[in-house]
C-alpha positions as CSV (number, residue, x, y, z in Angstrom):
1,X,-70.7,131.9,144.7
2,X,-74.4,132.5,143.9
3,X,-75.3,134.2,140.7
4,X,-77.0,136.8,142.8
5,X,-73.9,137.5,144.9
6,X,-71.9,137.9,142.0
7,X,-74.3,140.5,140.4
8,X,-73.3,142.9,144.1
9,X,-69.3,141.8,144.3
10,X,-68.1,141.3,140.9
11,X,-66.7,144.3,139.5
12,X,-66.1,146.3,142.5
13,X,-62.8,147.6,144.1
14,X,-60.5,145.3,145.9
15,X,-61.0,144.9,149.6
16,X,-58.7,148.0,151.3
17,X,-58.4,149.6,154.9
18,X,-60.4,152.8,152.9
19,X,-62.0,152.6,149.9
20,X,-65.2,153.2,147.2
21,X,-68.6,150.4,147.2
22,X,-67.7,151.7,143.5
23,X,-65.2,152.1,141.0
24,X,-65.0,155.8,140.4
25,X,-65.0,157.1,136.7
26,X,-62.1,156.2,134.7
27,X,-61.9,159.4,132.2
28,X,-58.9,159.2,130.3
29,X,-57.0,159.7,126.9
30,X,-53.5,159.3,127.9
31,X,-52.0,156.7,130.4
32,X,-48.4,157.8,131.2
33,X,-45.8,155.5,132.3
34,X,-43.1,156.1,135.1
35,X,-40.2,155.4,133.0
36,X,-38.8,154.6,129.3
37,X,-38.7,150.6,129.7
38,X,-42.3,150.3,130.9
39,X,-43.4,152.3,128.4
40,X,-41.6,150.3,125.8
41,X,-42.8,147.3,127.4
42,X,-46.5,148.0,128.0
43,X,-48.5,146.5,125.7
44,X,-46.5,142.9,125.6
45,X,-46.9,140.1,128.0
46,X,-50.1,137.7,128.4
47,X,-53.8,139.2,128.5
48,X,-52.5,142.6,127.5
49,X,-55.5,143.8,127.1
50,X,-56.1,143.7,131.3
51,X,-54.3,146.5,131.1
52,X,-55.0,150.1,130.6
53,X,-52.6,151.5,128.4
54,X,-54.6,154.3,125.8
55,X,-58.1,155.3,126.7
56,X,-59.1,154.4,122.9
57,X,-58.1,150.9,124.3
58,X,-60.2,150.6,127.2
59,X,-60.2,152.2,131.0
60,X,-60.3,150.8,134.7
61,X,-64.3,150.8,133.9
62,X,-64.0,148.0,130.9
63,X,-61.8,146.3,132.2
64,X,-63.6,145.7,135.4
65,X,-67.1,145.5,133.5
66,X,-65.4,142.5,131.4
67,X,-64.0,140.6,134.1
68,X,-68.1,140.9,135.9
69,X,-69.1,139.4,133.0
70,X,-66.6,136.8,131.8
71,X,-67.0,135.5,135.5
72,X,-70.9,135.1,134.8
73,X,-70.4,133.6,131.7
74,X,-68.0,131.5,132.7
75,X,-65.8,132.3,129.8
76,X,-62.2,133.1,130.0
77,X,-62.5,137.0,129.1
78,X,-64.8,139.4,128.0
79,X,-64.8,142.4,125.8
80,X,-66.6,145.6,125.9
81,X,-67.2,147.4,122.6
82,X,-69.6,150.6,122.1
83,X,-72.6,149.2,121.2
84,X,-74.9,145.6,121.2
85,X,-74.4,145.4,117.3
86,X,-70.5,146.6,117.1
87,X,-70.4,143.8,119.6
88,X,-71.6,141.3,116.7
89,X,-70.0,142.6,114.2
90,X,-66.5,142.2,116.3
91,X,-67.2,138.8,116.9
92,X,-67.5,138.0,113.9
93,X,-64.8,140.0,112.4
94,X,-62.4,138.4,114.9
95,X,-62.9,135.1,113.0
96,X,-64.0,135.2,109.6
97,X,-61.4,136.6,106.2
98,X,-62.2,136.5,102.3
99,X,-63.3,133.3,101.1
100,X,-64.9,132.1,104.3
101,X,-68.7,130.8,104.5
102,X,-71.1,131.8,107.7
103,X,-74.2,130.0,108.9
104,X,-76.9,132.5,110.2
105,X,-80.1,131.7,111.7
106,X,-82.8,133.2,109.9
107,X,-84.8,134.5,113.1
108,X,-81.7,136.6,113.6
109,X,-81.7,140.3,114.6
110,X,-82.1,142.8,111.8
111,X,-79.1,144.6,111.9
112,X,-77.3,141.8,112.0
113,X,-78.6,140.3,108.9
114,X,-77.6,143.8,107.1
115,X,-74.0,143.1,108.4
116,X,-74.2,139.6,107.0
117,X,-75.8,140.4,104.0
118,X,-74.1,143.3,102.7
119,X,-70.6,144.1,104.6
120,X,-69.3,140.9,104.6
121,X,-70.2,139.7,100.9
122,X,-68.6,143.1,100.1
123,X,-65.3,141.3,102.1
124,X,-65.5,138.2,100.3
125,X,-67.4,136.5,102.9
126,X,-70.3,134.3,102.2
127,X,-73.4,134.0,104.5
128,X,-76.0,131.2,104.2
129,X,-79.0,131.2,106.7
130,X,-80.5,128.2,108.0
131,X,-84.1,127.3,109.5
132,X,-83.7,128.2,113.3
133,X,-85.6,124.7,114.0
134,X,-82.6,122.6,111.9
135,X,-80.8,121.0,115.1
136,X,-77.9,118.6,113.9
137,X,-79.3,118.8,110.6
138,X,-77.3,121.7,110.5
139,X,-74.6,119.0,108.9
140,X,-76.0,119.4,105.5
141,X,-74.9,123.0,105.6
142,X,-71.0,123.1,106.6
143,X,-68.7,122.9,104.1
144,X,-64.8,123.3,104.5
145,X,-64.8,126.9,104.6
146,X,-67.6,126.9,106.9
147,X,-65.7,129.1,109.9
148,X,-68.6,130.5,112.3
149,X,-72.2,129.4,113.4
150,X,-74.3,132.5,114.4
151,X,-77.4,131.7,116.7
152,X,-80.0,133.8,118.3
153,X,-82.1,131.8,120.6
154,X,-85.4,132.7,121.1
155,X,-85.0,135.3,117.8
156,X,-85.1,138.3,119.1
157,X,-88.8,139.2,116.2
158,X,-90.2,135.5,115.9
159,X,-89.4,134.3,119.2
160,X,-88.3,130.6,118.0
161,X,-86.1,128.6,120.1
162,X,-82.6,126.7,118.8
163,X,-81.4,123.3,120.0
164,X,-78.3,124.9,120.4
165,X,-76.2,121.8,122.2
166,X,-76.7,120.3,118.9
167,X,-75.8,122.7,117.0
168,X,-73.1,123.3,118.9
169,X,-71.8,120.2,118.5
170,X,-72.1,119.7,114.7
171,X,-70.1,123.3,114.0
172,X,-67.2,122.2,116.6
173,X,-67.0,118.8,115.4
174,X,-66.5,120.4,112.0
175,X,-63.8,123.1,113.2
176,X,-66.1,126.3,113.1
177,X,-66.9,128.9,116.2
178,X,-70.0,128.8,117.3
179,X,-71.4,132.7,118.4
180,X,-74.7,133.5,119.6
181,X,-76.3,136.9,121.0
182,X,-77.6,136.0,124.1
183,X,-79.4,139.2,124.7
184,X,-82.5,138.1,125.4
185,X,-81.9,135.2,128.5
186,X,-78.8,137.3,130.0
187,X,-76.2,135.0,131.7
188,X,-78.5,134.7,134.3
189,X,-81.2,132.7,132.6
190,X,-78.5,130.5,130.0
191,X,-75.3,130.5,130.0
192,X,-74.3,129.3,126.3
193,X,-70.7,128.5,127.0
194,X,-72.0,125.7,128.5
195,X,-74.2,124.4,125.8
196,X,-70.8,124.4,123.0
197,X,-71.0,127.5,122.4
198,X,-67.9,129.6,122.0
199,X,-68.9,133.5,121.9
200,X,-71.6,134.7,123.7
201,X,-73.0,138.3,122.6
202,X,-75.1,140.5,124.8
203,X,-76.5,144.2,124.4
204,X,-75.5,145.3,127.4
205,X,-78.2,148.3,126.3
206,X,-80.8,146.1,127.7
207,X,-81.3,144.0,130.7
208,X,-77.7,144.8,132.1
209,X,-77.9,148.4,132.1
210,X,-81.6,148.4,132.6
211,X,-82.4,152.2,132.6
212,X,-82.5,152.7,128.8
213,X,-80.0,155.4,129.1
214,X,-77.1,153.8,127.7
215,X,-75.6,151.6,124.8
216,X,-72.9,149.1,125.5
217,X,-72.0,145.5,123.9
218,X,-70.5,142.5,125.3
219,X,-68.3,139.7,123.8
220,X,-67.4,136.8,126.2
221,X,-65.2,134.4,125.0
222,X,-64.4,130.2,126.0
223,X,-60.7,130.1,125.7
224,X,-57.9,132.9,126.3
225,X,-57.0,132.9,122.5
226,X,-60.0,133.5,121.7
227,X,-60.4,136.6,123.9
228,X,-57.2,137.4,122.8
229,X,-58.6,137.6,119.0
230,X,-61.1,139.3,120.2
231,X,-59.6,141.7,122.0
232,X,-57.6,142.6,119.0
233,X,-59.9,142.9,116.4
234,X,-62.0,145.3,118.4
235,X,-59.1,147.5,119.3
236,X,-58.2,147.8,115.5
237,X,-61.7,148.8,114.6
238,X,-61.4,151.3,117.2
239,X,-64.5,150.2,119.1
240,X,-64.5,151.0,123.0
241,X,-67.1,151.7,125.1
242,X,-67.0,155.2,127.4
243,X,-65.9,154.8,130.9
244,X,-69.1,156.7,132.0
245,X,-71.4,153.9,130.0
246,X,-69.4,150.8,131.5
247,X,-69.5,152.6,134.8
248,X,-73.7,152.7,134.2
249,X,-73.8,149.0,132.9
250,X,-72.0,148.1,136.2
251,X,-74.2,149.5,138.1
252,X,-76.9,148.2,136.5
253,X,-75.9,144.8,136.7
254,X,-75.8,145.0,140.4
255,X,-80.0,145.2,140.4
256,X,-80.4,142.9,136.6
257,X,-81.1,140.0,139.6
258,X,-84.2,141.4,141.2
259,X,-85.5,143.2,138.0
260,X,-84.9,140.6,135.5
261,X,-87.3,138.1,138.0
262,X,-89.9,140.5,138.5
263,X,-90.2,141.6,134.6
264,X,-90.5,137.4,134.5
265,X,-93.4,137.4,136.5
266,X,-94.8,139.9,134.7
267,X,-94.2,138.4,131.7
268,X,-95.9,135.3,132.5
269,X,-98.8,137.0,134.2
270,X,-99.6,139.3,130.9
271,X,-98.4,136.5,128.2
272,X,-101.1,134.2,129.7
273,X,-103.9,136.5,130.0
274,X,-103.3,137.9,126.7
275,X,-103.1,134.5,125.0
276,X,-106.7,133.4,126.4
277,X,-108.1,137.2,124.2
278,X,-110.4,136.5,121.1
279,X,-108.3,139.7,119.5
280,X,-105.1,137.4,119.6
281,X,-103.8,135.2,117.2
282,X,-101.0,133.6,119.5
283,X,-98.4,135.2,121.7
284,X,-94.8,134.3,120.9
285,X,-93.1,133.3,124.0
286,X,-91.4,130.4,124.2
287,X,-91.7,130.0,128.5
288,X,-95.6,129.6,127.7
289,X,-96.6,125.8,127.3
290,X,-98.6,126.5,124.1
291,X,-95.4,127.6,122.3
292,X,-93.7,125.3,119.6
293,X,-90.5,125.9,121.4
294,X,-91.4,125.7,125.3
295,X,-89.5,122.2,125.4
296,X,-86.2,123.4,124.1
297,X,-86.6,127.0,126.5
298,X,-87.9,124.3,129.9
299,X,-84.6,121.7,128.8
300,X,-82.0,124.8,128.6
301,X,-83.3,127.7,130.0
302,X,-83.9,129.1,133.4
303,X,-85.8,131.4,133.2
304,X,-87.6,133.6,131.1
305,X,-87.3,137.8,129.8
306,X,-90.0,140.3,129.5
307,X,-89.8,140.8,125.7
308,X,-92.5,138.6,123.5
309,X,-94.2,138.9,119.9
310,X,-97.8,139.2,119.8
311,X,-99.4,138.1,116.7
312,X,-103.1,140.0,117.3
313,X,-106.0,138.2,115.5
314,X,-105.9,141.3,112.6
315,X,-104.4,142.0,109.7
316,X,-105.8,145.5,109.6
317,X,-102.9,148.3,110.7
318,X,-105.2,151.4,111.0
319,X,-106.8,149.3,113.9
320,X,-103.9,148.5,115.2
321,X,-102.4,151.4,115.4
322,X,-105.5,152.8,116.5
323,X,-104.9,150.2,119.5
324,X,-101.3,151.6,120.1
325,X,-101.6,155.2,119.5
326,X,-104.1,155.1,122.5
327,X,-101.9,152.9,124.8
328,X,-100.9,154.7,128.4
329,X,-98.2,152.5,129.7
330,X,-96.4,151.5,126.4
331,X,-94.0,154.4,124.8
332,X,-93.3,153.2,121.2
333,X,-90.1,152.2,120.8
334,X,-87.5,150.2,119.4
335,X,-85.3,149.1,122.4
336,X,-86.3,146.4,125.6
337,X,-85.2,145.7,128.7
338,X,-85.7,148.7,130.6
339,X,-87.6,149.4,133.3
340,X,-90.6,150.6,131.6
341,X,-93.0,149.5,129.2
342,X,-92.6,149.5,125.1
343,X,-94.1,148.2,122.3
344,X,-92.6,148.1,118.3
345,X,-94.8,148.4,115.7
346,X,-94.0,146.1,112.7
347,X,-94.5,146.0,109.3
348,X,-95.2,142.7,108.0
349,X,-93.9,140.5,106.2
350,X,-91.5,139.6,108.8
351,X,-88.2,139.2,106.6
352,X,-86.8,135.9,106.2
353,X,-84.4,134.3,103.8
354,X,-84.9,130.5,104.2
355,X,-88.0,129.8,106.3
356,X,-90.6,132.6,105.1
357,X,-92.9,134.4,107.8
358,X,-96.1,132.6,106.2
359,X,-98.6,134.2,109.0
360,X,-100.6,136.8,108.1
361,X,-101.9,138.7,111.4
362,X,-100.6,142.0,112.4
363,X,-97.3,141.3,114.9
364,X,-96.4,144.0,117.6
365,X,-93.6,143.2,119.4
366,X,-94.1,144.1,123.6
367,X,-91.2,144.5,126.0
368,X,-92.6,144.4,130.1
369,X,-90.9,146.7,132.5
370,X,-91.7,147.3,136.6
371,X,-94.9,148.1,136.3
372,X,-97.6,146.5,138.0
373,X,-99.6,143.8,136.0
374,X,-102.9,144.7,136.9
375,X,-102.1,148.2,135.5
376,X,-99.9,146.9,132.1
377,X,-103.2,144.3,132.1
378,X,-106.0,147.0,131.9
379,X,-104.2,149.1,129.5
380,X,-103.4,146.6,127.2
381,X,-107.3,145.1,127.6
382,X,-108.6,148.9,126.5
383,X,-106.1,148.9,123.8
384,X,-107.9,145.6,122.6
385,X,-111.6,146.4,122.7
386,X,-109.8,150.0,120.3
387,X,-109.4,147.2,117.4
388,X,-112.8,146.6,116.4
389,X,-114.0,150.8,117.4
C-alpha cells in the first residue's frame, strides 16, 4: 500500500455492516472490567500496552494513532506521549541509567540540548556532542559505556544534514541505540528505520497535526522490545497524550500528504528566489543545490519540508526587525509546520558545543504554510527593501 493510501486508511475503524469514517473520542479515566480474573489479568500478556486499561495509560485514540504511525515507519510499535520534547526525553530515558555516556549532534534542537545538558548529568549520565558532518568518524567517540546516538537531520536551527547510514552503522556495530527526531522530513520524506536507525522521534505538533492547535509526540520503535521499553518508561513518567489531541493528529495525518507537497513546492519556489537577493547571505536548505549538504538530503531523502534558515546579508537587528515587524503574511512565532506562515527571530550566536556557529549575519528562521508563493514572495521582497530604510 501507497504512502498516500495509508495516510486515509490507517488508523480508522475496522470494516463493519455500520460504522464511523472516524474513531470517535476516547474520554476516559477508568476502564472497568467484566469480571475479577480479567481484571487481575489485564495488564499481562505480549504488547500490553495495545490495550486500554487506565486512561493515564493511553485510550482507543493512542493506540490507534500509534499503530498509523508504526505502519509508516515501518517500526514495530509506536508510542504517543504529550508532547514533541516529552517524546525525546522518553526515548532516551527508555535506554540510558547512571554511568552511561550519550553522543549528541551539536545542530540538535534546543530543548533537547537543555535535557542533555542539565537533567541527565544531574542522573549520572554523560553527554558528549559531536560535529553533525562526522560520518563514521563517529568511531573516535564511542567508548564502552557509549549506550545511545542522538541525530537530528537537517538540524532543526542550522539546517546541516547527517550521513546517518553511517552513523548508524558505527553506533550498532558498537552495541548502542541509535535515536533521531525526524521532525522535520516526516515519515513521508525518510524513513530512518531504514537507514540503521532504531528510534525515530517526531513532533507530532507539526506536519502531522498541521493546524497549530495541538501538541503531541511520537516514539516509533525497530524491534517489539524496544517498544516494549518504551512503552514502559513513558507510562512511569506519566506521559500520555489526550484522546482529543491524538484524535486531531489523526486527522491531521489524513491531509499531511497533499499539504506536506505543496508547502515543498513552496519551499523550493521561495528558497530559490530568496537565495538569488543581494540582502541574503545564504539560505539554509539542504534540497537547494548550493547547500553543503544537498548530496546527503538527494542520496536519502525524498523530499523536502517548508522550514529553512535564512542567513540575511546583515548583522544589524534593528533592521531586521524592522524587516519583520512589518511582515503581512509571517506571524512571529516559535512553532512550524502549520498551515500558515511564521518566522523566528534569533539571537546570534547560534549555540554550539563542538563545532561553533562562526557566521556572523543575522539568521531568521522561516517556516512556509498554504499560501500562495507569489503572495509569501512579495511580502518577503518588501520586507527586504525595509533593511536598508
Amino acid at each position: 500500500m501507497k504512502p498516500d493510501t495509508k495516510l486515509i486508511t490507517l488508523g480508522r475503524p475496522r470494516p463493519e455492516r455500520e460504522s464511523t469514517i472516524n474513531h470517535p473520542v476516547h474520554r476516559a479515566s477508568t476502564i472497568v472490567s467484566p469480571d475479577v480474573d480479567s481484571y487481575i489479568h489485564r495488564n499481562q500478556g505480549g504488547r500490553r500496552q495495545d490495550r486500554v486499561s487506565y486512561g493515564a495509560s493511553g485510550t482507543r485514540n493512542s493506540r490507534e494513532l500509534g499503530h498509523a504511525i508504526a505502519d509508516l515507519e515501518g517500526g514495530a510499535g509506536a508510542v504517543v506521549t504529550g508532547t514533541g520534547l516529552s517524546a525525546v526525553t522518553m526515548a532516551i530515558a527508555a535506554f540510558v541509567a547512571a554511568g552511561d555516556h550519550v553522543l549528541v549532534t551539536d545542530s540538535v534542537y534546543g530543548p533537547t540540548r537543555r535535557f542533555c545538558s542539565e537533567v541527565l548529568g544531574r542522573y549520572g549520565v554523560e553527554t558528549t556532542y559531536y560535529d553533525p558532518a562526522i560520518g563514521a568518524g563517529i568511531e573516535a567517540l564511542m567508548r564502552d559505556n557509549t549506550r545511545m546516538v542522538f541525530l537530528e537531520a537537517p538540524g532543526s536551527l542550522t539546517f546541516e544534514m547527517q550521513d546517518v547510514p553511517a552513523i548508524a552503522a558505527v553506533a550498532r556495530a558498537r552495541g548502542a541505540i541509535v535515536a533521531m527526531d525526524n521532525t522535520w522530513a516526516t515519515p513521508l520524506f525518510f524513513r530512518p528505520l531504514d537507514h540503521g536507525v532504531d528510534i525515530s522521534i517526531q513532533a507530532g505538533t507539526k506536519y502531522i497535526a498541521g493546524h497549530s492547535d495541538l501538541v503531541i509526540g511520537l516514539i516509533t520503535c525497530a524491534t517489539d522490545e524496544q517498544f516494549q521499553r518504551v512503552a514502559d518508561t513513558a507510562n512511569a513518567y506519566g506521559d500520555v497524550a489526550s484522546p482529543d489531541d491524538c484524535w486531531l493528529a489523526l486527522r491531521g495525518l489524513r491531509t499531511m500528504g497533499v499539504r506536506l507537497r505543496r508547502q515543498q513546492a513552496t519551499a523550493l519556489e521561495v528558497t530559490r528566489w530568496l537565495a538569488s537577493r543581494p540582502e541574503v547571505h545564504r539560505v539554509l536548505y539542504p534540497a537547494l543545490e548550493s547547500d553543503p549538504g544537498h548530496a546527503l538530503w538527494k542520496r536519502d531523502f525524498g523530499g523536502a519540508s517548508s522550514l529553512f534558515g535564512l542567513a540575511l546579508a546583515t548583522t544589524d537587528e534593528a533592521a531586521v526587525a524592522r524587516m519583520v515587524d512589518g511582515l503581512e503574511l509571517f506571524r512571529i512565532g516559535s512553532s512550524w509546520g502549520g498551515y500558515e506562515c511564521l518566522i523566528a527571530f534569533n539571537h546570534m550566536p547560534v549555540p554550539r558545543d563542538v563545532v561553533p556557529w562562526t557566521e556572523k549575519p543575522f539568521m531568521l528562521r522561516l517556516h512556509l504554510g498554504l499560501e500562495d508563493p507569489e503572495d509569501i514572495i512579495a511580502d518577503l521582497a518588501a520586507g527586504l527593501g525595509r533593511l536598508a530604510g
